[in-house]
N, C-alpha and C positions, 0 to 999 in steps of 0.2 A: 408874315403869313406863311405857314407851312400847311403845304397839301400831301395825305397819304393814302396811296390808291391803293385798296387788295380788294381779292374774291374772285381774281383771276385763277383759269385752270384750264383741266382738260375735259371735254366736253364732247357728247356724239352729236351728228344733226338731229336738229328736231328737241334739244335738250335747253337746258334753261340753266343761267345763274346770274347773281346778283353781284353787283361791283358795288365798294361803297368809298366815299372820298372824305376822311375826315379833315376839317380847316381848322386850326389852331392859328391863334396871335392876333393880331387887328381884323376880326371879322366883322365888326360893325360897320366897314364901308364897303367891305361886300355886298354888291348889286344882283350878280349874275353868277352861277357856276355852269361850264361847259365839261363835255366828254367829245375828245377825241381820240380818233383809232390811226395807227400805223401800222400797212404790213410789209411786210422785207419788200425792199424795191420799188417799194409805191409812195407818194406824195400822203402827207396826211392827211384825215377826212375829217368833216365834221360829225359827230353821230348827235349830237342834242344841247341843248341848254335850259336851264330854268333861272326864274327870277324868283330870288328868297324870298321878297316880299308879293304875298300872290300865287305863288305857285304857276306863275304863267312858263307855256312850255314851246319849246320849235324840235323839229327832229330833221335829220337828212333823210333824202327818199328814200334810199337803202334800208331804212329800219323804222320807217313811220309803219305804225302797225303793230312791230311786234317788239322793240324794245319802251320804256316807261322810264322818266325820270322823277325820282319825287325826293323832298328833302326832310329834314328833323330837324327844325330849328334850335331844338332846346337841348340834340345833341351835336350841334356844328356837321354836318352827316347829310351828303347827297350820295343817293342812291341810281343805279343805272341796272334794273332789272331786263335782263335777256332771254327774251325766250323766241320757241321756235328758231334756234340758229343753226347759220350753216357752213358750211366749211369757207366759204367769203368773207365770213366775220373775224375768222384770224387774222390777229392783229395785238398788236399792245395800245393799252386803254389810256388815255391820261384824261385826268380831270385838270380844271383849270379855271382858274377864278379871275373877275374882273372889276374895277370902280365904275361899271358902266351897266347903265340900264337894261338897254335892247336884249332882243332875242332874237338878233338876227346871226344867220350862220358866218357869220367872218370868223378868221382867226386873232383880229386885229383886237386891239386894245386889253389881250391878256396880262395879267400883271403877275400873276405866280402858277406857275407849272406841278402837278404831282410828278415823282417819280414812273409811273406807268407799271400797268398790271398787266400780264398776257395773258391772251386769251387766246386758245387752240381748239379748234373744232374738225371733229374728224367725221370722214365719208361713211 
């Protein structure tokens, strides 16, 4: 399984962009795709997850509200739309997929990593 995250960039507050994760190779036991954020010197965070079948969604507090995860089944293609951000949201994004159901915010039982996109949000 390969994960490839773009749509990261540079952004003012209050602005919006869309991240998208494309998954190639054995995606049929694909359960769950997650987004998390990393910013220099900080521990990574959760920002969300969804369950391919269902659409069902969880987000971290940080961004319930104003970020949306939705997927494209028929084109392998999870989406991480951002809007209203603010300069806290810098960070690099990584998508990342699992054989596991839930939609709970752990990091635990990730099985394949994206490279990670950045995202810079200025004052």
């Amino acid at each position: 399984v390969q994960l490839q995250a773009s749509g990261g960039g540079l952004v003012q507050a209050g602005g919006s962009l869309r991240l998208s994760c494309e998954v190639s190779g054995r995606t049929f036991s694909i359960l769950t795709m997650g987004w998390f954020r990393q910013a220099p010197g900080k521990e990574r965070e959760f920002v969300g997850v969804i369950r391919w079948s269902g659409g069902i969604t969880n987000y971290g507090d940080s961004v319930k509200g104003r970020f949306t995860i939705s997927r494209d089944n028929a084109k392998n293609t999870v989406y991480l739309q951002m809007n209203s951000l603010k300069p806290e949201d810098t960070a690099v994004y990584y998508c990342a997929s699992r054989y596991y159901g839930s939609v709970d915010a752990s990091e635990a039982n990730y099985n394949y990593w994206g490279q990670g996109t950045q995202v810079t949000v200025s004052s």
